[in-house]
N, CA, C and O atoms as a Tripos MOL2 file, in Angstrom:
@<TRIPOS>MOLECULE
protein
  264   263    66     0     0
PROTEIN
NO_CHARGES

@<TRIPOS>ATOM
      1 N          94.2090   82.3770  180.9200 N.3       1 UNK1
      2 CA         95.3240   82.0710  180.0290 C.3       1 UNK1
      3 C          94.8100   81.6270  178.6610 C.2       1 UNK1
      4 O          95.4310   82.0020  177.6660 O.2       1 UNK1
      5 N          93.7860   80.9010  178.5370 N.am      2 UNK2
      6 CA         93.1230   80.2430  177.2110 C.3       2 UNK2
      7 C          92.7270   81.1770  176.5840 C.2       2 UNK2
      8 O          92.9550   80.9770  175.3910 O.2       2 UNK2
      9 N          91.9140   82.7520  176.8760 N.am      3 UNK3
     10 CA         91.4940   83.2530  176.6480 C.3       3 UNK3
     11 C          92.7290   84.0780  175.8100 C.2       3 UNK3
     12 O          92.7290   84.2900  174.5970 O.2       3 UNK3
     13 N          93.7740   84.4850  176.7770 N.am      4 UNK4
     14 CA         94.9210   84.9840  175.6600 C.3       4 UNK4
     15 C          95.5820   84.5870  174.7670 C.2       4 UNK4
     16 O          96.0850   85.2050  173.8280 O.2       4 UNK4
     17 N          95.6240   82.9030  175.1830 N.am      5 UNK5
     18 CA         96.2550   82.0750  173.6820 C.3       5 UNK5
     19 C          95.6000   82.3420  172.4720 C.2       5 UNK5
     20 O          96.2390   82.4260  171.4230 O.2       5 UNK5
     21 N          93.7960   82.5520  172.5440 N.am      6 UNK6
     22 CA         92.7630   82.7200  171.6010 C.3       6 UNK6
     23 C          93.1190   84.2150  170.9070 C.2       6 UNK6
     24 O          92.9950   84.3970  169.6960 O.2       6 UNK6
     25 N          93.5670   85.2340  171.8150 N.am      7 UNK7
     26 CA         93.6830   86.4380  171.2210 C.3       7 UNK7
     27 C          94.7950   86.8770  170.8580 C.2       7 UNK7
     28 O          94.8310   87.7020  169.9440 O.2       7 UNK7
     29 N          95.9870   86.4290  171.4910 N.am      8 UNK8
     30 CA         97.4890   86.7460  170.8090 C.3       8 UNK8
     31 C          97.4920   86.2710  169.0370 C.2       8 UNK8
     32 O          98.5020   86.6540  168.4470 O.2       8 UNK8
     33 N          96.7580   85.7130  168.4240 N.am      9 UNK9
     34 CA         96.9430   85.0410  166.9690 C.3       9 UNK9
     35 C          96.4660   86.7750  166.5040 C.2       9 UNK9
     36 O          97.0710   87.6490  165.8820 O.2       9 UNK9
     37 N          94.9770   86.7200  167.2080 N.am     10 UNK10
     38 CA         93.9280   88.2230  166.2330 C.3      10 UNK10
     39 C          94.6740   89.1460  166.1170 C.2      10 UNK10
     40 O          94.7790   89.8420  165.1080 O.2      10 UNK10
     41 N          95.4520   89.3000  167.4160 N.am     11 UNK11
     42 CA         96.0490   90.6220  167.6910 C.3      11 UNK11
     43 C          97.1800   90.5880  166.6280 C.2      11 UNK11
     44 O          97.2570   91.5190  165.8250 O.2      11 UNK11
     45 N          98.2080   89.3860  166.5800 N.am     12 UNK12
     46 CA         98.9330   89.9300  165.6790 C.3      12 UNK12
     47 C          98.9510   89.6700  164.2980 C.2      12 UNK12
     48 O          99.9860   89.7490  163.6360 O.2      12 UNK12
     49 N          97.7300   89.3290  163.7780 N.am     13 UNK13
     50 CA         97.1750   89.5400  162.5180 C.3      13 UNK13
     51 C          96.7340   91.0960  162.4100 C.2      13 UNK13
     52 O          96.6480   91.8040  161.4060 O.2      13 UNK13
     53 N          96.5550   91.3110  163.3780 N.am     14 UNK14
     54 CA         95.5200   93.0640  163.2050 C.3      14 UNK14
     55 C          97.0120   94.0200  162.7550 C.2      14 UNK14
     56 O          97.2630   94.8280  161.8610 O.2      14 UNK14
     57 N          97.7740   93.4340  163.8840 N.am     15 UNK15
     58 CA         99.1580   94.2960  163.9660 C.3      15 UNK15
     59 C          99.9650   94.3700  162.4950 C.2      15 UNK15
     60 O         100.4980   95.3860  162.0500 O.2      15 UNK15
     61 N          99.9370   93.3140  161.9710 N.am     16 UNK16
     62 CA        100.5880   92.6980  160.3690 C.3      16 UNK16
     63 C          99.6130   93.3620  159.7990 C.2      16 UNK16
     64 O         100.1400   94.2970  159.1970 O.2      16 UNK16
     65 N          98.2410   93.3900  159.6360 N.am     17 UNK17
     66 CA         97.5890   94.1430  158.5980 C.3      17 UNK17
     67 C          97.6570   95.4700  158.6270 C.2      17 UNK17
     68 O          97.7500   96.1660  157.6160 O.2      17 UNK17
     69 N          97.6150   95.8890  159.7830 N.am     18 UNK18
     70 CA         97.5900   97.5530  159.8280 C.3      18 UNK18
     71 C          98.8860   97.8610  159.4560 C.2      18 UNK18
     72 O          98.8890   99.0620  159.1890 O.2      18 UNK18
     73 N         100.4930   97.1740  159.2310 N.am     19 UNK19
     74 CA        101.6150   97.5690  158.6110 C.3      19 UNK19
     75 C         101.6540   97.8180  157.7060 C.2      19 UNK19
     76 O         102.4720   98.5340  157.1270 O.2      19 UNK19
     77 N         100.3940   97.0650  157.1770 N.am     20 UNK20
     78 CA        100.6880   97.1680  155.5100 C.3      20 UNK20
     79 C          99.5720   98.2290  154.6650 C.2      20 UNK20
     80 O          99.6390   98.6650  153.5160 O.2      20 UNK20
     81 N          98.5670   98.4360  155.7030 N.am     21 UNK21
     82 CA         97.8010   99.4570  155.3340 C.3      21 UNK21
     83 C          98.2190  100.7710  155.2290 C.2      21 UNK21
     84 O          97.9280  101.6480  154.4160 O.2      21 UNK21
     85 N          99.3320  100.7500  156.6880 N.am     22 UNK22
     86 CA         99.8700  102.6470  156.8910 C.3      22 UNK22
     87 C         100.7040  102.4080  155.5820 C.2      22 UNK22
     88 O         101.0950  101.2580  155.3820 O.2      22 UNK22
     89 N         101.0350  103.4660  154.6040 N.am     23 UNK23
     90 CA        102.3000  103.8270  154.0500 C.3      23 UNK23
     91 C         102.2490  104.9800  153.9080 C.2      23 UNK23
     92 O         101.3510  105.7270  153.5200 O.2      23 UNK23
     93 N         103.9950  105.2570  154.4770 N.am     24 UNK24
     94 CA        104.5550  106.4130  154.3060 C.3      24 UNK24
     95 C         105.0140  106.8090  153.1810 C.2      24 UNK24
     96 O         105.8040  105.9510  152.7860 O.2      24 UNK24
     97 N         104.9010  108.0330  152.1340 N.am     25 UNK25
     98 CA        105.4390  108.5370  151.1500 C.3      25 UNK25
     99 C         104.6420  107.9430  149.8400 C.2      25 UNK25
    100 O         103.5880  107.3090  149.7860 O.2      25 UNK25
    101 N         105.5740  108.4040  148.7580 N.am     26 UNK26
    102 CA        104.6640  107.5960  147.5690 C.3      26 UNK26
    103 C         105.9820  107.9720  146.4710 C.2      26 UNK26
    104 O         107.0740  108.5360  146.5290 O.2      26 UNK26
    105 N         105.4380  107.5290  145.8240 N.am     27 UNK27
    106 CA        106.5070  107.9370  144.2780 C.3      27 UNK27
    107 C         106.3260  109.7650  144.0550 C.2      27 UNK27
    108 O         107.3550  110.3370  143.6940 O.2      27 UNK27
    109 N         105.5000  110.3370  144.1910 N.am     28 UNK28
    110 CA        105.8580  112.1560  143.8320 C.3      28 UNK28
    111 C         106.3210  112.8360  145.3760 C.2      28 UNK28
    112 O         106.3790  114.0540  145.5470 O.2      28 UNK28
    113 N         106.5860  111.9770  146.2890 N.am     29 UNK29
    114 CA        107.1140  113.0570  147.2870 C.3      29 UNK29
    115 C         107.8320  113.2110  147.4290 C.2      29 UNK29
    116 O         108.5370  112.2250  147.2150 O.2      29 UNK29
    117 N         108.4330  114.1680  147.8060 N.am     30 UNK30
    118 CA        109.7180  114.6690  147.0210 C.3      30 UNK30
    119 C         109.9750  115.5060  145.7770 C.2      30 UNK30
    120 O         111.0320  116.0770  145.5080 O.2      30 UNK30
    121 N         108.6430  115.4960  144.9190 N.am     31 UNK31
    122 CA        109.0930  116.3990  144.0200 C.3      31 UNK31
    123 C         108.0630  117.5440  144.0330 C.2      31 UNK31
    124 O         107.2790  117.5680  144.9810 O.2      31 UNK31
    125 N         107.9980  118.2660  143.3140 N.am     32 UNK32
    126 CA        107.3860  119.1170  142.8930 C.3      32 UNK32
    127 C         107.6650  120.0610  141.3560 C.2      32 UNK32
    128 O         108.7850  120.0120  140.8480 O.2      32 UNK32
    129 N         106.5230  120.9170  140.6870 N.am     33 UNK33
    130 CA        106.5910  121.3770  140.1120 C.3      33 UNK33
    131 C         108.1500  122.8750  139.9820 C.2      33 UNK33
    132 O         108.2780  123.7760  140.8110 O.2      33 UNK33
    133 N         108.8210  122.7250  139.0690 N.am     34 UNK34
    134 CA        110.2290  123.9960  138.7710 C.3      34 UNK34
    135 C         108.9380  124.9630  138.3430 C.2      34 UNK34
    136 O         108.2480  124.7690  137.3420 O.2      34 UNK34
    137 N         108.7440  126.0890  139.3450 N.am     35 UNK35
    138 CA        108.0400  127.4070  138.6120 C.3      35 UNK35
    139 C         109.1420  128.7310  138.6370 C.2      35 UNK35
    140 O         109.0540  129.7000  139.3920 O.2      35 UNK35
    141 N         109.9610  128.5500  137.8360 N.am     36 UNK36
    142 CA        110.5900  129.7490  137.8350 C.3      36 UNK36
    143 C         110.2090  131.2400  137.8360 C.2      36 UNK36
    144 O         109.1140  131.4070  137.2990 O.2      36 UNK36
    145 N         110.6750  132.1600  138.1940 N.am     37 UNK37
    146 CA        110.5400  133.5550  138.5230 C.3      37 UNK37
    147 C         110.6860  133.9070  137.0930 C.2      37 UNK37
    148 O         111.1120  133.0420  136.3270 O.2      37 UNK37
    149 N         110.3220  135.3030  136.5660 N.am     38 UNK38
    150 CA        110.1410  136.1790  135.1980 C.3      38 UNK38
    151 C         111.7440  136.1970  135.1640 C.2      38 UNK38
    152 O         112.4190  135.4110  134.4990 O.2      38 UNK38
    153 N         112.2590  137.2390  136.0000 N.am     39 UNK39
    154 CA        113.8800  137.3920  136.5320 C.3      39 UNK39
    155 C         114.3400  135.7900  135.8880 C.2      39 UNK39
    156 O         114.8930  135.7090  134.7920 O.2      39 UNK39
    157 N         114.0430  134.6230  136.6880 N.am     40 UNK40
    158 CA        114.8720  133.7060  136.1000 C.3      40 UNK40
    159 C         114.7700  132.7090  134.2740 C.2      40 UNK40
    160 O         115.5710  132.0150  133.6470 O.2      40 UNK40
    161 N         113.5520  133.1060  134.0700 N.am     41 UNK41
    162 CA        113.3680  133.1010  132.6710 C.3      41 UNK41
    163 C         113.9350  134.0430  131.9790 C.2      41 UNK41
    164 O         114.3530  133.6040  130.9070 O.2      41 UNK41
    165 N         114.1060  135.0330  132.1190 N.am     42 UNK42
    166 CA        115.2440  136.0050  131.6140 C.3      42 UNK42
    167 C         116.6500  136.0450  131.6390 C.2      42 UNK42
    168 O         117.3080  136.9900  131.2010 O.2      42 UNK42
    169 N         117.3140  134.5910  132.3640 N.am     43 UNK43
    170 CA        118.4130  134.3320  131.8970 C.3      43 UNK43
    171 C         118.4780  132.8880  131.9190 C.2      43 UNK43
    172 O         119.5810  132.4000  132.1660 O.2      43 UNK43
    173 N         117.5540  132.1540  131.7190 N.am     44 UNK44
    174 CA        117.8070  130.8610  131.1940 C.3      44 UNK44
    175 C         118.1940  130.3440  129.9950 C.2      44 UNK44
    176 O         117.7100  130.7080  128.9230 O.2      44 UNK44
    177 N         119.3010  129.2590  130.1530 N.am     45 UNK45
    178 CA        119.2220  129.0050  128.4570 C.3      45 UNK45
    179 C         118.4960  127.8250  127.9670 C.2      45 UNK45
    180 O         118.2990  126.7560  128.5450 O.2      45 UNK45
    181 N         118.0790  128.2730  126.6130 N.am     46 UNK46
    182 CA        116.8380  127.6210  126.0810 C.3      46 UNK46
    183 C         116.8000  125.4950  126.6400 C.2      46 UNK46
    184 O         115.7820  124.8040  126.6830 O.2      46 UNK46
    185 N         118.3400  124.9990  126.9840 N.am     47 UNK47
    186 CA        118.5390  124.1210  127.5330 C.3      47 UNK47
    187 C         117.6170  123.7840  129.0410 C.2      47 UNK47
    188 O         116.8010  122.9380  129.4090 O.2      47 UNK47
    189 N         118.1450  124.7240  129.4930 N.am     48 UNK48
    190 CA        117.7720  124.4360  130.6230 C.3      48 UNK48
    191 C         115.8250  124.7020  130.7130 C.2      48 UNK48
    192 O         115.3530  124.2120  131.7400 O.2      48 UNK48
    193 N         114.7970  125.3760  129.7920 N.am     49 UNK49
    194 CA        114.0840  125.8730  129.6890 C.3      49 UNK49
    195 C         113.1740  124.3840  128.8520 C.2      49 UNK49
    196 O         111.9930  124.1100  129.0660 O.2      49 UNK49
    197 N         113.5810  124.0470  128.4390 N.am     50 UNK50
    198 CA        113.4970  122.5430  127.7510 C.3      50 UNK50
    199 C         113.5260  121.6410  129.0280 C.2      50 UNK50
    200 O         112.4880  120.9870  129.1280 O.2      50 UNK50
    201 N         114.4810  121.4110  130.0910 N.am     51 UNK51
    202 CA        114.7570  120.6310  131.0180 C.3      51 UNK51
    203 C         113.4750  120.6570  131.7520 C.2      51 UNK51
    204 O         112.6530  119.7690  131.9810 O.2      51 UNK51
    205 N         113.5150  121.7760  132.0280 N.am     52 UNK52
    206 CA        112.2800  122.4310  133.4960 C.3      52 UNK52
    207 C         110.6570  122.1720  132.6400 C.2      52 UNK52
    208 O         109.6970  122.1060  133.4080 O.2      52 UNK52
    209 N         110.4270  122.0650  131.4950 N.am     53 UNK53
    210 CA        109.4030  121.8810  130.8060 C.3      53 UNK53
    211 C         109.2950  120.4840  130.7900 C.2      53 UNK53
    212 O         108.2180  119.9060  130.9360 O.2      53 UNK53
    213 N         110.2490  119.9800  130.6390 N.am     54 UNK54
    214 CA        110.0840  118.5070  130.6180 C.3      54 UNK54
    215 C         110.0320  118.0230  132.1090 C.2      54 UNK54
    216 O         109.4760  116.9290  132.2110 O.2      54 UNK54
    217 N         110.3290  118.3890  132.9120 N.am     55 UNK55
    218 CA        110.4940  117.7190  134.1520 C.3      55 UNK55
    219 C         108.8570  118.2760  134.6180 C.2      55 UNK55
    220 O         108.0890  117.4730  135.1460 O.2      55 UNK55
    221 N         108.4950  119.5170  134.3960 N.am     56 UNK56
    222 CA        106.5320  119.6100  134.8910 C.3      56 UNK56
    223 C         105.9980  118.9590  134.0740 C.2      56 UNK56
    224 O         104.9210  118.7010  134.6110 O.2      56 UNK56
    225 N         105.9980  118.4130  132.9420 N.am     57 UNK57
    226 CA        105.5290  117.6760  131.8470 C.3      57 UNK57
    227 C         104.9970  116.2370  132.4120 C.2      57 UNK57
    228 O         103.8560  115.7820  132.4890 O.2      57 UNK57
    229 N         106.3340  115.6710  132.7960 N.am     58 UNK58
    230 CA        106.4230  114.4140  133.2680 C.3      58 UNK58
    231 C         105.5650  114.4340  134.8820 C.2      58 UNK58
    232 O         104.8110  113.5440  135.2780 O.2      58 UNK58
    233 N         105.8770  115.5130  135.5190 N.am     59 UNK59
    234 CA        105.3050  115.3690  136.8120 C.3      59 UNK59
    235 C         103.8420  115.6310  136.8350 C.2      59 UNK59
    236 O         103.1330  115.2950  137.7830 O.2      59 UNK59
    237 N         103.4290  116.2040  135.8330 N.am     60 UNK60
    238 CA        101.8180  116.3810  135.2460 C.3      60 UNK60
    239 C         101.2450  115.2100  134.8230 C.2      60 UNK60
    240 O         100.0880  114.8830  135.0890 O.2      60 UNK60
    241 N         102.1190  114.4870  134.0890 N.am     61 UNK61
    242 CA        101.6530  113.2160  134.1250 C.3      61 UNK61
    243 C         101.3800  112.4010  134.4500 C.2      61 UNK61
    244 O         100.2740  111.8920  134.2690 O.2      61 UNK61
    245 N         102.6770  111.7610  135.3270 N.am     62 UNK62
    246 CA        102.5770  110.8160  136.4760 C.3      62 UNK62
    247 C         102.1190  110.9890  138.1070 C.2      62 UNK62
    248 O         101.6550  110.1270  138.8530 O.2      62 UNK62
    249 N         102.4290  112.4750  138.3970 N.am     63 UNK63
    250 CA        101.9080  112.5790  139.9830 C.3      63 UNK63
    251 C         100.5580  113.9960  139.7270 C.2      63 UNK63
    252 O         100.1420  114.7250  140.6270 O.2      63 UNK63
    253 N         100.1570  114.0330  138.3670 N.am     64 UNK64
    254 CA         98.6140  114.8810  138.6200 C.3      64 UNK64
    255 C          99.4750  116.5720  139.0980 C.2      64 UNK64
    256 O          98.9590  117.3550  139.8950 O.2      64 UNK64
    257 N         100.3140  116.7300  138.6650 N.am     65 UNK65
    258 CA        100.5210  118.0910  138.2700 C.3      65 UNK65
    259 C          99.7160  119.0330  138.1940 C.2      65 UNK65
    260 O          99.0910  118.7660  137.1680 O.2      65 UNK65
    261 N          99.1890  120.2430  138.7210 N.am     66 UNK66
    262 CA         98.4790  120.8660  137.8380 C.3      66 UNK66
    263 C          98.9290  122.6730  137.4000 C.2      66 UNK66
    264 O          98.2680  123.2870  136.5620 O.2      66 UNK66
@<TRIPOS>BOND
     1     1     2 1
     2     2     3 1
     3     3     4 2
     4     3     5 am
     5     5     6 1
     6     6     7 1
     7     7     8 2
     8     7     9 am
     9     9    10 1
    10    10    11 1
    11    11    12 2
    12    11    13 am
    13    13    14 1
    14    14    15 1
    15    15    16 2
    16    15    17 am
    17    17    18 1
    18    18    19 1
    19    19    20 2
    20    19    21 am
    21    21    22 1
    22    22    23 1
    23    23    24 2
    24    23    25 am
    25    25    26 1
    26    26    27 1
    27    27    28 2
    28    27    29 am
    29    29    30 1
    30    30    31 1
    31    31    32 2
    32    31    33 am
    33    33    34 1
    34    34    35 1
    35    35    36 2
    36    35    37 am
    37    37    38 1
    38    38    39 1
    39    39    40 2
    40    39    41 am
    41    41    42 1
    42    42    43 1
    43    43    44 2
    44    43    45 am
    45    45    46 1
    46    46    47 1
    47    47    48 2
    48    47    49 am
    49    49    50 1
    50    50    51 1
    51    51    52 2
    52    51    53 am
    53    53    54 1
    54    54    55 1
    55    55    56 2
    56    55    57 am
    57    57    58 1
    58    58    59 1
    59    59    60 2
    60    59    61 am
    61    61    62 1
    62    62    63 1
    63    63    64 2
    64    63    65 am
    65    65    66 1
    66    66    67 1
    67    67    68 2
    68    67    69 am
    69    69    70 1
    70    70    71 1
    71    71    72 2
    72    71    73 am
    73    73    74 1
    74    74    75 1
    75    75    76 2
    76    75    77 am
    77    77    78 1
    78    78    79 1
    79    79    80 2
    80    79    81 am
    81    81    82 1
    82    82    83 1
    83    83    84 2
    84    83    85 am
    85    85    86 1
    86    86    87 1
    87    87    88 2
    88    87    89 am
    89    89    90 1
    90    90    91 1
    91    91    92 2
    92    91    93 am
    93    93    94 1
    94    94    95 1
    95    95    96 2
    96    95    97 am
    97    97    98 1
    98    98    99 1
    99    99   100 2
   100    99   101 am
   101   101   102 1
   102   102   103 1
   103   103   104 2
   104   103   105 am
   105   105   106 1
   106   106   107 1
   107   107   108 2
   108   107   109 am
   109   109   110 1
   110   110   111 1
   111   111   112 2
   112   111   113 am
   113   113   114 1
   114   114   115 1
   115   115   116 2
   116   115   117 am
   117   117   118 1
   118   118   119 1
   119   119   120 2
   120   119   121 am
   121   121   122 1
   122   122   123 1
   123   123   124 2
   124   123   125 am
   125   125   126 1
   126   126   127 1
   127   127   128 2
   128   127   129 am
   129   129   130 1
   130   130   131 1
   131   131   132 2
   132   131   133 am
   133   133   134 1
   134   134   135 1
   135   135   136 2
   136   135   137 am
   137   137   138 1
   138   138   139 1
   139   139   140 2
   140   139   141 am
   141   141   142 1
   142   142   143 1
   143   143   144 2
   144   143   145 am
   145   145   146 1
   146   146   147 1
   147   147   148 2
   148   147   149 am
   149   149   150 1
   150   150   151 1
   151   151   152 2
   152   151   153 am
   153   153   154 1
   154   154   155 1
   155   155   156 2
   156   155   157 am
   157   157   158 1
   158   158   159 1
   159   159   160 2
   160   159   161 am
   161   161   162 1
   162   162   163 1
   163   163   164 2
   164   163   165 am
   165   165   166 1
   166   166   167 1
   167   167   168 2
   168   167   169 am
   169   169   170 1
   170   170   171 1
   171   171   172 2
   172   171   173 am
   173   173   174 1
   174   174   175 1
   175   175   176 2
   176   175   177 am
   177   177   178 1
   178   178   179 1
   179   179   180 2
   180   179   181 am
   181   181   182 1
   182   182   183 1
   183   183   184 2
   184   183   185 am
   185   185   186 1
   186   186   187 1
   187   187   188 2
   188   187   189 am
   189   189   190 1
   190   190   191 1
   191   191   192 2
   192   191   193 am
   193   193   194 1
   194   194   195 1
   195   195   196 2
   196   195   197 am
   197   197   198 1
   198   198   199 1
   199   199   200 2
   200   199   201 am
   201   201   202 1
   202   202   203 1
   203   203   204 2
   204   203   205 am
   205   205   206 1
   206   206   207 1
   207   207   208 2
   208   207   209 am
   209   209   210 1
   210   210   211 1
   211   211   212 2
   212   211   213 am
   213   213   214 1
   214   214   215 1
   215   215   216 2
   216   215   217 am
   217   217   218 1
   218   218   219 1
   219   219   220 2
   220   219   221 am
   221   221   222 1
   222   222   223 1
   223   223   224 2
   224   223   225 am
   225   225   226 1
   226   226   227 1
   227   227   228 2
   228   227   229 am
   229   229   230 1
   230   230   231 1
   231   231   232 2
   232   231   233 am
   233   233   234 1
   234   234   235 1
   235   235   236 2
   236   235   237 am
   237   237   238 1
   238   238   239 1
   239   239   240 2
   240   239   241 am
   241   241   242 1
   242   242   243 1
   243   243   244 2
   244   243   245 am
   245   245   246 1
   246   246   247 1
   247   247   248 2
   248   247   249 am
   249   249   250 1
   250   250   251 1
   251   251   252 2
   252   251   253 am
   253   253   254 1
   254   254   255 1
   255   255   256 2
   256   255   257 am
   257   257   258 1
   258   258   259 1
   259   259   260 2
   260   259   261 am
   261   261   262 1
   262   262   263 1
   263   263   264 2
@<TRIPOS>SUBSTRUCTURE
     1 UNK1         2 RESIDUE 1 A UNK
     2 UNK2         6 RESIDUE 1 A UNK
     3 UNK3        10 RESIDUE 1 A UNK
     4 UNK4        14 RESIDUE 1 A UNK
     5 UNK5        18 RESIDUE 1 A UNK
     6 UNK6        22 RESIDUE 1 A UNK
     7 UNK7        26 RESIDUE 1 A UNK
     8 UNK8        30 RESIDUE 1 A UNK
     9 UNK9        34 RESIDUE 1 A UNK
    10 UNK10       38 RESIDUE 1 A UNK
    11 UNK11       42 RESIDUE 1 A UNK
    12 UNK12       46 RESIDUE 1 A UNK
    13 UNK13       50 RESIDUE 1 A UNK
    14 UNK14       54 RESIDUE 1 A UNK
    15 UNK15       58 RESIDUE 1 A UNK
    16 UNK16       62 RESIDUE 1 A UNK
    17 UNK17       66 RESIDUE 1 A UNK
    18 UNK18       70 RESIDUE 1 A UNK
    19 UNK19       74 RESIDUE 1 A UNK
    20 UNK20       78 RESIDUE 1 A UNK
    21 UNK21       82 RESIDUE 1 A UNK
    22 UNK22       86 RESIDUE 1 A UNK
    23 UNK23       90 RESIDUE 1 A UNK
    24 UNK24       94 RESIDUE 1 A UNK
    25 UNK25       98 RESIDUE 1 A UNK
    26 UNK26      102 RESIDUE 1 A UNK
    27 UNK27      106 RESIDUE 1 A UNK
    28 UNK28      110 RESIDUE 1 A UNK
    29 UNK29      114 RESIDUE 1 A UNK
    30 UNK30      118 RESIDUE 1 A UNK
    31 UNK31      122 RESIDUE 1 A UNK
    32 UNK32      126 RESIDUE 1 A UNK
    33 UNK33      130 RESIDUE 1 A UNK
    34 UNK34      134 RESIDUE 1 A UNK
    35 UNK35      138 RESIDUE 1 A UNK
    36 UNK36      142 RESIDUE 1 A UNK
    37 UNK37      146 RESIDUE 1 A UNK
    38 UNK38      150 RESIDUE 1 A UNK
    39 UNK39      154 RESIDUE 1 A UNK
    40 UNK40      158 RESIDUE 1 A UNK
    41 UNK41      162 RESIDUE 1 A UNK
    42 UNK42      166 RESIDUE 1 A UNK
    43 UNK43      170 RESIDUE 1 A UNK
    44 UNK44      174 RESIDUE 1 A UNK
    45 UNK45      178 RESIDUE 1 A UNK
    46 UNK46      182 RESIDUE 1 A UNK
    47 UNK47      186 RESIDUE 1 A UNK
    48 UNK48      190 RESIDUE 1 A UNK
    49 UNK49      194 RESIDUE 1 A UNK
    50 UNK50      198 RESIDUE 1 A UNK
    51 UNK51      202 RESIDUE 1 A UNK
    52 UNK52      206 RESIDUE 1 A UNK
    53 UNK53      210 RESIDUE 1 A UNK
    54 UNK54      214 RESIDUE 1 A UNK
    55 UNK55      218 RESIDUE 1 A UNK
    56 UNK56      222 RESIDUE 1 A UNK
    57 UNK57      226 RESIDUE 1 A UNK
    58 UNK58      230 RESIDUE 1 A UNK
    59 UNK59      234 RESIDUE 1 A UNK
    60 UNK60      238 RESIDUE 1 A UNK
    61 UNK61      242 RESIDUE 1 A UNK
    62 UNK62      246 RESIDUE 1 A UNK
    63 UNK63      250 RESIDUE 1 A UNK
    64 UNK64      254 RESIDUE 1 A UNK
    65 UNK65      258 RESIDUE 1 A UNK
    66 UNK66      262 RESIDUE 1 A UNK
């Protein structure tokens, strides 16, 4: 019994640290790069062509885009 009083503390220190070690997801998942098709550059308007430039822009920046 002494022996488990001694190890129930380690164990759930190990258990609390390893929670905080796993993480799931991150800030870029979920996104990805807009690579539009030739076809869909051929009817975009210059709005939306601005949008999609800016949105790989930003994702090049912050989540290493390439």
């Amino acid at each position: 019994m002494r022996k488990f009083k001694l190890a129930l503390p380690m164990i759930a220190v190990a258990i609390l640290v390893s929670g905080c070690a796993t993480r799931v997801g991150g800030a870029c998942d979920g996104w990805s790069p807009i690579r539009p098709t030739r076809a869909d550059t051929q009817t975009m308007s210059d709005r939306l062509v601005e949008q999609v430039l800016a949105h790989n822009e930003h994702g090049a920046k912050v989540c290493g885009w390439k």
